[in-house]
C-alpha positions, 0 to 999 in steps of 0.5 A, spaced: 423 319 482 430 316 480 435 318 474 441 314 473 449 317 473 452 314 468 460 314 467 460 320 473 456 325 466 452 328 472 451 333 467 447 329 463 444 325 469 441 333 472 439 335 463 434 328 465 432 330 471 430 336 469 426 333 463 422 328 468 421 333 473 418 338 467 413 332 463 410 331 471 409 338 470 413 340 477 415 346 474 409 349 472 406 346 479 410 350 483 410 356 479 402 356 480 403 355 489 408 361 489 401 366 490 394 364 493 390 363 487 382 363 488 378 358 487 374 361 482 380 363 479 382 356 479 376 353 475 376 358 470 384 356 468 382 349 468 376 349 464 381 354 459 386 349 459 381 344 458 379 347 452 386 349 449 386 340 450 380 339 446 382 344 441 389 341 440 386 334 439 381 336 435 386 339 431 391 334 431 386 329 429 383 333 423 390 333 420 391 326 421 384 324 417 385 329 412 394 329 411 394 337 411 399 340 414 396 346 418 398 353 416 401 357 423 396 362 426 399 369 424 400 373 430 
């Protein structure tokens, strides 16, 4: 992974690198190897995280066919 410096504006050179680092989902990976996770653990996360995608999409692709905006989920 490679960032530019530009003008010596480290500061914005690390905001950039942080914001690849944090789309290729490093941060989130190494979060997830800090403690042993058991494979069966692991599978029922990422079937979770499979379905939280297909519901996002699903919601993203009904909004789009119908042009309503989506009302927030009371918490």
């Amino acid at each position: 992974m490679q960032v530019l410096v530009r003008d010596n504006n480290v500061d914005q050179a690390m905001k950039a690198l942080k914001k690849k680092l944090q789309r290729e989902g490093v941060f989130r990976e190494m979060k997830l190897r800090n403690f042993y996770e058991k494979p069966s653990e692991k599978r029922a996360r990422e079937k979770a995280e499979a379905i939280r995608r297909a519901r996002k999409l699903a919601r993203k692709r009904a909004q789009r066919e119908s042009g309503v905006v989506a009302k927030p989920r009371a918490m």
